[in-house]
C-alpha positions in Angstrom: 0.0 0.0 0.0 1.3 3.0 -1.4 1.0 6.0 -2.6 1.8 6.6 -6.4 1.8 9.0 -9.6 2.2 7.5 -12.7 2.4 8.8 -16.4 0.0 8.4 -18.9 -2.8 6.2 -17.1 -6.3 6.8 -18.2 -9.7 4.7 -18.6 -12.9 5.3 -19.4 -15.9 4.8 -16.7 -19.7 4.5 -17.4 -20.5 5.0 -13.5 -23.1 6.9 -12.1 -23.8 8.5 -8.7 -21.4 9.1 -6.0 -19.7 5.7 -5.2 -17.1 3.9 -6.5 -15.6 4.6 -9.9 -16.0 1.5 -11.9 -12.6 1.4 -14.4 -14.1 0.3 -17.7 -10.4 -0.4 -19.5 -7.5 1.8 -20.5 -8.7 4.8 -23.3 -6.4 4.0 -26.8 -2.9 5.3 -26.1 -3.0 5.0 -22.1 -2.1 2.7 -20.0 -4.5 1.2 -17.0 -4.9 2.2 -13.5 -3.9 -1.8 -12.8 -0.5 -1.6 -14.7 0.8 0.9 -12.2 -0.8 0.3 -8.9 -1.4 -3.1 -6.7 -3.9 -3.5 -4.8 -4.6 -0.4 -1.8 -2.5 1.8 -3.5 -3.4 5.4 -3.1 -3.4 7.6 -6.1 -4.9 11.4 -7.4 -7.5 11.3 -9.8 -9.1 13.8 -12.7 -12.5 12.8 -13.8 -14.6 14.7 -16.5 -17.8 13.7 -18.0 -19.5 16.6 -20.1 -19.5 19.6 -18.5 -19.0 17.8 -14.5 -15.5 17.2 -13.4 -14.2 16.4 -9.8 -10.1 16.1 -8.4 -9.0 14.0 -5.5 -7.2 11.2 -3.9 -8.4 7.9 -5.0 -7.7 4.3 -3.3 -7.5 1.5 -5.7 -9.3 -2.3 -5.6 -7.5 -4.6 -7.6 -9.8 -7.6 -7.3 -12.7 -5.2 -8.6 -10.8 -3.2 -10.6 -12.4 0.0 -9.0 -11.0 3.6 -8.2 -12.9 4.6 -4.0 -13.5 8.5 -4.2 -11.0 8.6 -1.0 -11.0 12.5 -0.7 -12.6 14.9 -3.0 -10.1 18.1 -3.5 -12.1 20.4 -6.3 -15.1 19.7 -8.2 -17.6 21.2 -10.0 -20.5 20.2 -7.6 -18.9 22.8 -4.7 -16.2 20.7 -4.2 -18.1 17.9 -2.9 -18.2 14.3 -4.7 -20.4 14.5 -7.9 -23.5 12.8 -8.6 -23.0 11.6 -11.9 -25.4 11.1 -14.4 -25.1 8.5 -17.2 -22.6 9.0 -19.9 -18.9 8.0 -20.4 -16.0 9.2 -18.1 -12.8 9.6 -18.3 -10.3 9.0 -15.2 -6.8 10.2 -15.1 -4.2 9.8 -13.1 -2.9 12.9 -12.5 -0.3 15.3 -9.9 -3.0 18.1 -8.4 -2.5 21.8 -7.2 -4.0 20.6 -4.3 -2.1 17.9 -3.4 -2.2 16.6 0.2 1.4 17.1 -0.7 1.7 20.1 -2.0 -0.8 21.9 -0.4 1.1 23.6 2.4 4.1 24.0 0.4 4.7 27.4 0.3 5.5 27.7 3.7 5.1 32.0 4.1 1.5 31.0 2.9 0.4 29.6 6.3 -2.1 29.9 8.1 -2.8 26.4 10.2 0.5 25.4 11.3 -1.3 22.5 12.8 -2.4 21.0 9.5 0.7 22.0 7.6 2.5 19.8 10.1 0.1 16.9 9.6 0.7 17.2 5.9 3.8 17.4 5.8 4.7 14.6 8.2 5.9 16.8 11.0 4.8 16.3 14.9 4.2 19.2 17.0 6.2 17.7 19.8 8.6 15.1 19.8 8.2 12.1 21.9 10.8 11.5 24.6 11.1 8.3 27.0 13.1 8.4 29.6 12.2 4.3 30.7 10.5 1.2 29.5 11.4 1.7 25.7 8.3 2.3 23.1 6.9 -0.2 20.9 7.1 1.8 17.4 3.6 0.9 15.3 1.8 2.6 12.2 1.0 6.1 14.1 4.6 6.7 14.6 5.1 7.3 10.9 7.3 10.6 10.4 7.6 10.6 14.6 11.2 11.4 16.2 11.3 9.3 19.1 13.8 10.6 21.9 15.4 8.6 24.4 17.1 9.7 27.3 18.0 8.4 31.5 18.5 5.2 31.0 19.1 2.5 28.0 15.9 1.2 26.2 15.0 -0.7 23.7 12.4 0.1 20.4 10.5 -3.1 19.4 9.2 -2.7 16.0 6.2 -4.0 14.3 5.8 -6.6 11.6 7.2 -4.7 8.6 4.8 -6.3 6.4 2.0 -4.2 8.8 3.8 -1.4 8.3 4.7 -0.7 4.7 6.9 0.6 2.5 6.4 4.3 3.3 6.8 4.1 6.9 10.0 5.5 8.9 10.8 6.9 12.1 13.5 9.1 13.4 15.0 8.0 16.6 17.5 9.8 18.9 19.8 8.4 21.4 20.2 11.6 23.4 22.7 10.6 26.5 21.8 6.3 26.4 22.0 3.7 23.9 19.0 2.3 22.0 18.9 -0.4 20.7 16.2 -1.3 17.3 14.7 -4.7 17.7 12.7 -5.9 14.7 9.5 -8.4 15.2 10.6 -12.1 14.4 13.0 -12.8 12.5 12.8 -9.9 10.5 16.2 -7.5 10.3 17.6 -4.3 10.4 20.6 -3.4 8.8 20.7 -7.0 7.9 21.3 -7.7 11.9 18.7 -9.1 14.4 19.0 -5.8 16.4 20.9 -2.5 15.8 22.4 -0.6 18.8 22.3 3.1 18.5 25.1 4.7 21.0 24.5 7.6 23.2 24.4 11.2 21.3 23.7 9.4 17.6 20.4 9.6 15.6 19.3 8.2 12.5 16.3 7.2 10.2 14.6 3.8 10.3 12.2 3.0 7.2 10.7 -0.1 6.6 11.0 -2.2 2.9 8.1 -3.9 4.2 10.3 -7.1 4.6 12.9 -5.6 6.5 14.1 -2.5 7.7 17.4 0.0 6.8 18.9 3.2 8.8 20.7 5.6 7.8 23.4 5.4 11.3 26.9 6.2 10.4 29.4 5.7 13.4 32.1 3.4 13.8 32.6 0.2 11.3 32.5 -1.3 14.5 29.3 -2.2 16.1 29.0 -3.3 20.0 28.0 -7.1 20.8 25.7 -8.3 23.8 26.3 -6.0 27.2 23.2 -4.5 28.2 24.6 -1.4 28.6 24.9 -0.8 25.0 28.7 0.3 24.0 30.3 -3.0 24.3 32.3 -2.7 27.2 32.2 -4.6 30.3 33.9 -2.5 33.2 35.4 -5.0 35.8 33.7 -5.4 38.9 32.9 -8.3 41.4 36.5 -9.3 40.7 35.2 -11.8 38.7 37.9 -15.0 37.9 36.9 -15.3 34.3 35.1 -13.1 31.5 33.1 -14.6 28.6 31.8 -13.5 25.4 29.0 -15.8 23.9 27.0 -16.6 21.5 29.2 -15.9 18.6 28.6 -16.2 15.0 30.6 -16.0 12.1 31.7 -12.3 11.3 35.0 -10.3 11.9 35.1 -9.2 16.1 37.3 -6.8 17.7 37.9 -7.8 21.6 39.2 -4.8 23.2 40.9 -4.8 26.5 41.6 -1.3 28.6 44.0 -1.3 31.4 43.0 -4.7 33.6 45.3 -6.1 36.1 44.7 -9.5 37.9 44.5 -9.6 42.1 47.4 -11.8 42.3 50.8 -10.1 41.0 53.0 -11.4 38.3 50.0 -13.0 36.4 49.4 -13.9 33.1 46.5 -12.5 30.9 45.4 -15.8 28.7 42.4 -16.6 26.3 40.8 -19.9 25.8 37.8 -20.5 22.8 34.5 -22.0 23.6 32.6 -24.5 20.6 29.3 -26.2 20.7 27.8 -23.3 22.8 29.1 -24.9 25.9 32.3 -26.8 25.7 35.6 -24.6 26.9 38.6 -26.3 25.4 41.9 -26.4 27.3 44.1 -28.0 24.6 44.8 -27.6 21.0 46.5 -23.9 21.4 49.6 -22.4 20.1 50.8 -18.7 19.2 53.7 -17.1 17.8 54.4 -13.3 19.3 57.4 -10.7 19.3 58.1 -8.8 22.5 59.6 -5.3 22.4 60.8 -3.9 25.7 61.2 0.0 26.6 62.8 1.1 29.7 63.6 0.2 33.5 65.0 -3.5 33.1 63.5 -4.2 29.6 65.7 -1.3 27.9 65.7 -2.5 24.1 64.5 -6.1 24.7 63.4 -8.1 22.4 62.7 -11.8 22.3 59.7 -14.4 20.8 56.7 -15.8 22.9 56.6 -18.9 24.6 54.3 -21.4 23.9 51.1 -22.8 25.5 49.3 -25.4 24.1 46.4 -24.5 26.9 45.4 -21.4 25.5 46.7 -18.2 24.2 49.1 -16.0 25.9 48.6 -12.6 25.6 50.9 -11.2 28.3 53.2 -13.7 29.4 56.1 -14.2 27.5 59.6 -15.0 28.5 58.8 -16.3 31.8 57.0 -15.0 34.9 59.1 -12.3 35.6 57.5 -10.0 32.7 54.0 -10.7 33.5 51.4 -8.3 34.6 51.6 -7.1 38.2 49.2 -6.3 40.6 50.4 -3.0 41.6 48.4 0.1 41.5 49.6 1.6 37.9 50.2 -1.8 36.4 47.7 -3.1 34.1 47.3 -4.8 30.2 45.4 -3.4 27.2 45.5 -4.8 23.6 43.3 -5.8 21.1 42.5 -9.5 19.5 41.1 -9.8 16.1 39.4 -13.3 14.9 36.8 -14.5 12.9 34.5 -17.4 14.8 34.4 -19.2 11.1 33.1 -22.3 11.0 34.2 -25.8 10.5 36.7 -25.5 7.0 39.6 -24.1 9.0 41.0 -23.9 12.1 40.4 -20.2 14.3 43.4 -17.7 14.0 43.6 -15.1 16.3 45.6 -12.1 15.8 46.8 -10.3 18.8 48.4 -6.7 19.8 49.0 -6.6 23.9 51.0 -4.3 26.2 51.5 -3.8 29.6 53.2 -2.3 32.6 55.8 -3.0 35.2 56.7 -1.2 38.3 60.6 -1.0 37.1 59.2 1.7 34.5 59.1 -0.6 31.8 56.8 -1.4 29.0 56.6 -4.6 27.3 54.7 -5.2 23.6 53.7 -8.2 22.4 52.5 -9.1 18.8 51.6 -12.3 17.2 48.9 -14.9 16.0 47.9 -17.4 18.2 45.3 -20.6 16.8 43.0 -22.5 18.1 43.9 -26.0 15.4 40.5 -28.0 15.7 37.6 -27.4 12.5 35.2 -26.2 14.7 33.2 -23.3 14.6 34.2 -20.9 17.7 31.2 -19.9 20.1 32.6 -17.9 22.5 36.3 -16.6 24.0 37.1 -16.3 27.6 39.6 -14.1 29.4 41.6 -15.6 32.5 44.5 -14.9 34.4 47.2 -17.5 34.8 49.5 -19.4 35.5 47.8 -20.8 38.7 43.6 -20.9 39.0 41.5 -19.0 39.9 43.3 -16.0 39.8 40.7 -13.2 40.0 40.3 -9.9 38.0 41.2 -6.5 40.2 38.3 -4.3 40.1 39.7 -1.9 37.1 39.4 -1.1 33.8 37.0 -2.7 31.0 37.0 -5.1 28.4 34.7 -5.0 25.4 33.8 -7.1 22.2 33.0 -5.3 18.8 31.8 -6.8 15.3 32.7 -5.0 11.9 29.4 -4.2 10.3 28.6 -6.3 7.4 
């Protein structure tokens, strides 16, 4: 259902009275009202028949091949519908001077703001929500939906229910929002769509699915409630897990952690199946650059683990992470969860602190060697367990948009 102006669409009619146009087939030349619009489809109309003539909006009936007088605009009976008498018609699909779209135009013109607004799909006051999300249905068509205190979520309806001509604008004022389609239906070609704090954008529907117009980063945040991907460390938790993974290109950023027990090492291990954490099957290749205190120009290759992936702890225990107030590891892993062709790669930048003033880098790749389709990755201290995170910093997993 939609609404639409064609080019050279005109049939003849013998209807009389003030119903329904019946469409009696396209006039020589012309194309007919059914070649251009389905059924519902909304249209403006000409019709003259001798000396009567009336303009509108017209609804069309496929199944009855019939044009509903929706609206009348101008006629010659006062600018009411005509009572036609018996004859021939013709009806003519046509743009009008006063066009529910044009009409208010000419904007100096003015002089009911409130139906200018109407037409031209603006609300005089913009919703805001500051809890419990909004459910965004039919009526919110040409709406700007503000969201603001804490983070919410926008369900949307079917998008078959709502059409092709239906969008909102939605602003994340201070929180994160996040756009959750009905079923299985998708946005962006995602299930859901996080909007962070202080963007906007445009949701329209194709009336499958539905697209925005939201630029940020090429990297989108994955599963924390909070909505910007990070996870800040609390509850000195002994491991942290990221689930549920599918195949796609992830980011796992990590931002100045430290583990409660000093010289520790900072270690990753895969999950696959959706519930099974392996413990063997590892190995990684790094280089380790040292700057300053006792690591002055050192350089020297990672050790290897066939328990999981080092990230930190190279060269021995004595250039692990500390526990120290100032000490602490940040990095980034890249990977692809894949599936069961090829083993999992992991590519890894890391560096941390020590209290001798120095700073250690690590790069390399690390692997997980088994064909099997990664599910989730967990963080953990080592080499002795449970070692338990200090209460500092933040970790946080990211997905390049498709």
């Amino acid at each position: 259902m939609a609404f639409v102006l064609a080019d050279n669409v005109s049939e003849s009619s013998i209807t009389v009275g003030t119903g329904d146009f019946e469409l009696a087939g396209a006039i020589t030349g012309y194309k007919a009202f059914g070649d251009v619009l389905a059924d519902g489809d909304t249209t403006e109309y000409a019709i003259r028949g001798g000396t009567e003539w009336e303009t509108g909006l017209g609804t069309y009936d496929a199944d009855t091949n019939t044009l509903a007088r929706t609206e009348v605009y101008e006629s010659s009976n006062g600018d009411v519908a005509v009572d036609w008498p018996a004859g021939t018609k013709t009806v003519t699909i046509t743009p009008l001077a006063d066009s529910t779209l044009n009409r208010h135009r000419n904007l100096s013109e003015l002089t009911d703001k409130a139906a200018a607004r109407s037409n031209l799909l603006v609300k005089a006051t913009p919703q805001i929500f500051t809890s419990g999300g909004h459910t965004a249905v039919a009526a919110d068509r040409g709406n700007v939906l503000t969201f603001t205190t804490v983070a919410q979520t926008v369900p949307l309806t079917a998008a078959a229910t709502l059409g092709s001509d239906w969008f909102v604008d939605v602003v994340a004022f201070d929180v994160a929002v996040t756009i959750d389609p009905n079923s299985t239906e998708l946005v962006d070609g995602a299930s859901t769509l996080i909007i962070p704090p202080g963007h906007s954008c445009r949701v329209w529907c194709t009336a499958t699915a539905f697209r925005t117009n939201l630029v940020t980063s090429a990297l989108m945040p994955v599963g924390e409630a909070k909505g910007d991907g990070w996870r800040v460390i609390s509850g000195s938790p002994t491991e942290i897990d990221f689930t549920g993974l599918t195949a796609g290109e992830y980011v796992l950023k990590i931002d100045g952690v430290r583990p409660a027990t000093d010289d520790s090492s900072l270690r990753m291990r895969v999950q696959t199946g959706g519930s099974t954490w392996q413990t063997t099957g590892y190995g990684y290749q790094a280089q380790i650059l040292g700057s300053g205190g006792s690591y002055a120009n050192y350089t020297a290759t990672g050790d290897s683990h066939t328990a999981s992936i080092g990230l930190t702890q190279f060269h021995g225990a004595t250039i692990s992470v500390g526990n120290a107030a100032g000490e602490g590891a940040c990095g980034e892993v890249k990977f692809n969860p894949g599936d069961t062709n090829i083993g999992r790669a992991f590519r890894f930048e890391s560096h941390w602190y020590r209290p001798d003033v120095s700073l250690i880098e690590a790069r390399g790749t690390g692997q997980y060697g088994s064909n099997i389709a990664v599910t989730g990755i967990r963080l953990f201290w080592s080499p002795t367990t449970p070692i338990a995170f200090a209460n500092v910093g933040r970790v946080g997993l990211f997905k390049y948009r498709d």
